[in-house]
Structures are given as C-alpha cells and as structure tokens.
C-alpha positions in Angstrom: -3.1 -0.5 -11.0 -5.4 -1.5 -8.1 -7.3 -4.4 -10.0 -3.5 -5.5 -11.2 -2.3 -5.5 -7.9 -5.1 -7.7 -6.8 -4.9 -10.1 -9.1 -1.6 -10.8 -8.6 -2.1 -11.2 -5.0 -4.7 -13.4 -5.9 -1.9 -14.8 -8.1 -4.4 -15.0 -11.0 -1.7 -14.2 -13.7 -3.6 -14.4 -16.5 -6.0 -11.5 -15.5 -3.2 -9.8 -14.4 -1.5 -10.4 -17.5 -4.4 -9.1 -19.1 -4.4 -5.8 -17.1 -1.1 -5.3 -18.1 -1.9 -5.8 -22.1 -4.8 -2.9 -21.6 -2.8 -0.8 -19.8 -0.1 -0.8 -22.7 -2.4 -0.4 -25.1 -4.1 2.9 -23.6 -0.5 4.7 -23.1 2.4 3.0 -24.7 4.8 5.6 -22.8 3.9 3.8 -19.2 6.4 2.6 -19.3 5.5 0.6 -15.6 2.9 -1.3 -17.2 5.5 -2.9 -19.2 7.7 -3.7 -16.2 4.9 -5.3 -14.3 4.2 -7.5 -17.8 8.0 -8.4 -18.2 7.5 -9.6 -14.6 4.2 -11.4 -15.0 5.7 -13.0 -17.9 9.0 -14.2 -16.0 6.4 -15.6 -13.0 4.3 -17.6 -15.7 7.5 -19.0 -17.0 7.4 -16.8 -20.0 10.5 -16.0 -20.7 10.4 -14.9 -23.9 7.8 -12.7 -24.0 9.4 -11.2 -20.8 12.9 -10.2 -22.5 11.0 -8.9 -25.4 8.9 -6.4 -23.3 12.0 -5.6 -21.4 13.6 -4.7 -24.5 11.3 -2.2 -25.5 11.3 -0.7 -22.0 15.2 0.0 -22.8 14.5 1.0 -26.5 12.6 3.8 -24.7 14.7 4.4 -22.0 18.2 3.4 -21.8 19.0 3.9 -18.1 15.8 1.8 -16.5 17.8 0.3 -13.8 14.7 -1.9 -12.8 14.2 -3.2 -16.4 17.8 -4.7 -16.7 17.3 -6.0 -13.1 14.8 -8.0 -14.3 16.2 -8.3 -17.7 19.7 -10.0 -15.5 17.3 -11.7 -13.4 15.6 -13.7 -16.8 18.9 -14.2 -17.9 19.9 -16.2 -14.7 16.6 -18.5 -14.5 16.6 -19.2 -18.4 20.1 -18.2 -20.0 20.5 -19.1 -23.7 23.6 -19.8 -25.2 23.6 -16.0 -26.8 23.7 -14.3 -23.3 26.9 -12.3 -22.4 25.8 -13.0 -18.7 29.1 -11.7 -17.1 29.7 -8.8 -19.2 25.6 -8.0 -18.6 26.4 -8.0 -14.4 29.0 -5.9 -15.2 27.2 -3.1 -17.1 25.0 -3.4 -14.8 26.5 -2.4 -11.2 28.6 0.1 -13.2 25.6 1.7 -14.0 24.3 1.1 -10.5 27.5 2.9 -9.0 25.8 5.8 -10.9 22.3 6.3 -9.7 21.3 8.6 -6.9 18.9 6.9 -4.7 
C-alpha cells in the first residue's frame, strides 16, 4: 500500500491504477484494494469501471458503508438516467444511523 500511496500523491494514476490491479489479483478478498481502485477510477474520470468494482465490493459485503459512499458519490458526478439517486441517499443514511463508529 506504500508504493500506491505514493503514487497517488504523486498523482500518477495510472501506476497507481496498476498497483491496485496487482493487489486484486494476489487476494481477491481485500477487499481495500478494490475501494482504492473504484476511487482511482472515479479520479481518472472512469466512471464505469468504478461502479463496476464497487459492485463487487457489495456482492461481497453488503454493509460497506465506504463502498456506497463512493458508489453515491459516482452517482452524483456522472448519474445516468437508471439511477434511483434519491431512494440510494436514503438507504444510505438509514444504514448510516446504524453503524457504530
């Protein structure tokens, strides 16, 4: 994560990007290294790509707070005509009301 973290300070994206992709592919259950690519992705304008890894972060674990942060946040800079934006805020703080910090 140190090398990541670097080059995203650096804001080289693409290496950073590219960190991300080999940490996902040495332990798909991380599931950081796919928060930290959704949000590489959203930063290069990726959009796509972002929701898509943010989906499988919530495939694998429902109650990721941070992943539909993002996930809300991507739907605010690029909504598409399928996005239930309102209800999605909703859920959200609901669920927010429910986590210890």
């Amino acid at each position: 994560m140190g090398l990541l973290n670097y080059y995203k300070f650096t804001n080289n994206r693409k290496k950073a990007l590219d960190i991300c992709n080999q940490m996902v592919a040495a332990d798909e259950e991380f599931l950081p290294s796919y928060i930290e690519r959704a949000q590489i992705n959203l930063l290069k304008n990726n959009f796509d790509e972002a929701e898509e890894t943010l989906i499988i972060v919530l495939e694998k674990d429902k109650q990721n707070v941070l992943a539909k942060y993002i996930l809300l946040f991507k739907m605010i800079l690029n909504p598409s005509p399928d996005d239930e934006i309102e209800k999605y805020i909703d859920e959200f703080f609901k669920q927010i009301k429910k986590v210890e910090i």
